[in-house]
N, C-alpha and C positions, 0 to 999 in steps of 0.2 A: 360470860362466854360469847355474847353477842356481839360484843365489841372487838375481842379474839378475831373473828370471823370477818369482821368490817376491815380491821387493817389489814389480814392477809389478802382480800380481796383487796385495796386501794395498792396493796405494793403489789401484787399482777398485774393489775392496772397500768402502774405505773412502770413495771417492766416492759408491758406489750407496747407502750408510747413511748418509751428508751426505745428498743429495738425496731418499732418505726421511724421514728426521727434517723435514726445511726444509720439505716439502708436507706433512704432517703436523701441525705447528707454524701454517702460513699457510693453513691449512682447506682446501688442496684434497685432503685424502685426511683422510675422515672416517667414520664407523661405516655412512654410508651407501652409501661407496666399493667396488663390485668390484674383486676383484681385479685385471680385467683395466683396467681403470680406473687401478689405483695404479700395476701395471705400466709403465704407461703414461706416467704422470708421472714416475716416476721418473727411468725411460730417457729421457724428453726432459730431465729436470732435471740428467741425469749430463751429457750430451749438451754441455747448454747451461755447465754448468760447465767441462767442460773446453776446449771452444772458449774460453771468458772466460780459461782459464788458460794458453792460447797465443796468444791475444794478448795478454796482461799480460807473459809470456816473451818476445815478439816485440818488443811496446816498449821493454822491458828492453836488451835485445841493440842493439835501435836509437840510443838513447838513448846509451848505452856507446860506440858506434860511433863517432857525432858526438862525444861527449866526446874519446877518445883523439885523434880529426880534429882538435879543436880545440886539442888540446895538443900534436899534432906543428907545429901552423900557429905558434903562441906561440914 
């Protein structure tokens, strides 16, 4: 279970360091940027990633779903 816990923390991790690099990179986090400012995009950038990456997993599963439907129908 401890290990459970270790990867889901290392891939938040690694989402919050995506979503700083990517505003970073796309100039909304620039020399002029507070921190409370980067903060900020960040957390909405993490935010907005991982919502995108539950519905990419939802269409998946969907998709899947209707497949096997359509293979029991055949």
């Amino acid at each position: 279970m401890g290990k459970v816990i270790s990867y889901i923390i290392y891939f938040l991790i690694a989402i919050v360091i995506y979503a700083f690099i990517r505003a970073s990179f796309t100039g909304e986090i620039n020399s002029n940027t507070t921190i409370g400012q980067a903060a900020t995009e960040v957390k909405d950038e993490s935010i907005k990633t991982l919502k995108d990456m539950k519905n990419d997993a939802s269409s998946a599963i969907e998709d899947m779903r209707n497949d096997m439907q359509q293979q029991k129908a055949n």
